[in-house]
N, C-alpha and C positions, 0 to 999 in steps of 0.2 A: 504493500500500500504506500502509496506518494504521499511523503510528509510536505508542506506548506515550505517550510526551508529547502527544501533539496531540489526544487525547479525556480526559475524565476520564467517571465515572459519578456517579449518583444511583441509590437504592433498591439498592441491593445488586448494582448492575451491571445493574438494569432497564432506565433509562435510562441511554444514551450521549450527550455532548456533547463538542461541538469549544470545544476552548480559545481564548476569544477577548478583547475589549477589558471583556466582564461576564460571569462567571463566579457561576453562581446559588449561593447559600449554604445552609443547612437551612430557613431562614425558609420558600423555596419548596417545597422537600419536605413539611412540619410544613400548610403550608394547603391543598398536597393533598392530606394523609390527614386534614386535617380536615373538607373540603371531598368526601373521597369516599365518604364515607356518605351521599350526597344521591341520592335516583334522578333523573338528569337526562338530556335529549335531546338539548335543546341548551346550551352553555356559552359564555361571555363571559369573555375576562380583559382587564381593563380594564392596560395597561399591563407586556402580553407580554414585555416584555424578548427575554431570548435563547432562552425558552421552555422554561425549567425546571419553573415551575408548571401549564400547557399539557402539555405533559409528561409531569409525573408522573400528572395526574389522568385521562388516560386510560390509564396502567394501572389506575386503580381506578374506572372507569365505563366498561366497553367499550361500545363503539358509537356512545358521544356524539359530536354535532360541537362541534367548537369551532372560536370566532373568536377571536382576537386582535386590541388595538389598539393601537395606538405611536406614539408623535408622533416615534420616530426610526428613519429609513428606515434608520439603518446597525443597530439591532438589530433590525429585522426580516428584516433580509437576516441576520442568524446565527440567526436563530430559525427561517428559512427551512433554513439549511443544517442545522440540529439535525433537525430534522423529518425531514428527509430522512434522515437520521442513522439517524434511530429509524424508517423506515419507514412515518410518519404522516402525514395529510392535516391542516393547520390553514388556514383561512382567515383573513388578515391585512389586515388596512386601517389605511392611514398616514393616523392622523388624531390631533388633539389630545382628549381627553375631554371639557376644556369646552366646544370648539365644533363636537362632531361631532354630527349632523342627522340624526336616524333614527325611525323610527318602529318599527323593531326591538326585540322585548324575548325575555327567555331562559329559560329554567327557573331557571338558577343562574348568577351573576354574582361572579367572584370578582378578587379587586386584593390586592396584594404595594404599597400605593401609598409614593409620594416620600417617608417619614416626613424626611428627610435636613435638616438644617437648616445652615445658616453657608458657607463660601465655596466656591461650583463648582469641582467637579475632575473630573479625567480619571475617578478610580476609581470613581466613580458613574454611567459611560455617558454626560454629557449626557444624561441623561433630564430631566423635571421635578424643580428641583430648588429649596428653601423655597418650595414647590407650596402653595395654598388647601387644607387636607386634609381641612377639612368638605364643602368644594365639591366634592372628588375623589372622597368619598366618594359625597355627594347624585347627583351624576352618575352616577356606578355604579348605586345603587337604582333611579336611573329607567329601569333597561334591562331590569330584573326583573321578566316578567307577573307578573300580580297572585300572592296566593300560593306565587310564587317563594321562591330560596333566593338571600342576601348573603350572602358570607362573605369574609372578611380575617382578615390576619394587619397587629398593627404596632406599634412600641413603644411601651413600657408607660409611655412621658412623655408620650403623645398620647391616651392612651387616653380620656379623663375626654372630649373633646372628638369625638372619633369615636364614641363610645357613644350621647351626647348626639344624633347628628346621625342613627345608626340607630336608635335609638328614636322616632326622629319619625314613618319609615316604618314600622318592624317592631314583629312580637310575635314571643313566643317567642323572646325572642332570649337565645342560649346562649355564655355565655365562662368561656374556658379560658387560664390565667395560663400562660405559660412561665416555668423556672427556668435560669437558667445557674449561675454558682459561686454567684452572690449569695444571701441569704436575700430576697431582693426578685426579684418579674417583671422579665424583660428586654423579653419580649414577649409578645404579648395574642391569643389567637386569639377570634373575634366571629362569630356568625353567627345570621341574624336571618329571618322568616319576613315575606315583603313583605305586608301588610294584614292583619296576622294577631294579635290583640292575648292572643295567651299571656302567660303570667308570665317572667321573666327566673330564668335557671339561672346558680350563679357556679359554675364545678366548682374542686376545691381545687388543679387544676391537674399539671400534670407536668415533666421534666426536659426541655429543647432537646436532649439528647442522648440521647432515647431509641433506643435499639438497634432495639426492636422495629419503630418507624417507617421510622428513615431507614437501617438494613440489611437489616430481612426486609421492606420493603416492605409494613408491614401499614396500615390503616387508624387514626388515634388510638382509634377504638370497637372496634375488634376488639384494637389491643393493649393500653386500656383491661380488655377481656375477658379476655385472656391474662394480663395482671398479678393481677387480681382472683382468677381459677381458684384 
């Protein structure tokens, strides 16, 4: 029997997760409702964690598959048991991003990546951590069939350098500043169209603490719409 401590939710009680060593933050909810206005089939999250962004985004893409990848078997074994959790299928491969061998590519490719810089600790999972994040980047692009969708979420100290490294691949590429208390972005949502040489969107951005995302489970473009109404 599920004790009241031992799960917490995301999106308004859409998703259920078990409390473990990485517990996902808004960061991952905010880039799946940015990430789920894309019509996609198949999806990639380059660096699954505990399966917070995996997750959320198939509430807002039914039907899609998703894969997951993780260079650490112990969050994919809780991403494993989430899944389960939520009654979802994700396929998962323990592999590192920069030296995984595929010839695989996705509709939409999306990373929550290692922004984390200065001394390893526990409360970061062992994941990758003062990670290449051009190169984390670049690797993710490369998994994108051609006029695929990249999208990310990541902080807004990194941002100038991450931008830089999807515009090399992408057009169309669309960013959206997050605010917390600050009158400055904390973090950056990006999303970029793979070969596709549109013009670049800066939108004036929104609050990390939007209600309408991360409690009524809406989309950033549908509660973009909902705000504007």
């Amino acid at each position: 029997m599920l004790e009241k401590q031992d799960i917490f939710t995301l999106m308004g009680g859409a998703v259920r997760m078990w409390r473990g060593g990485y517990n996902p933050t808004c960061d991952a909810v905010l880039l799946a409702a940015f990430a789920g206005a894309c019509r996609a089939k198949t999806i990639l999250d380059v660096g699954v964690g505990s399966g917070g962004v995996a997750l959320c985004i198939m509430q807002h893409i039914a039907g899609a598959r998703i894969t997951g990848i993780d260079n650490s078997a112990q969050m994919l074994d809780q991403c494993a048991r989430n899944a389960e959790l939520n009654n979802c299928d994700i396929e998962l491969i323990n592999a590192d991003i920069f030296s995984w061998r595929t010839a695989q590519t996705f509709d939409l490719v999306v990373t929550n990546p290692p922004y984390f810089r200065g001394t390893p600790s526990i409360k970061h999972g062992h994941a990758h951590q003062n990670a290449d994040i051009q190169n984390w980047i670049r690797r993710s692009i490369a998994r994108v069939r051609p006029h695929g969708t990249f999208c990310t979420i990541i902080d807004a100290a990194v941002a100038a350098e991450c931008i830089a490294v999807i515009n090399e691949h992408c057009g169309g590429i669309y960013i959206m500043p997050l605010f917390g208390a600050r009158d400055t972005a904390e973090r950056v949502l990006i999303r970029g169209c793979v070969g596709s040489r549109g013009n670049t969107i800066i939108h004036s951005g929104i609050s990390m603490n939007c209600d309408a995302v991360l409690r009524d489970g809406l989309t950033i473009a549908d509660a973009l719409s909902k705000l504007n109404a």
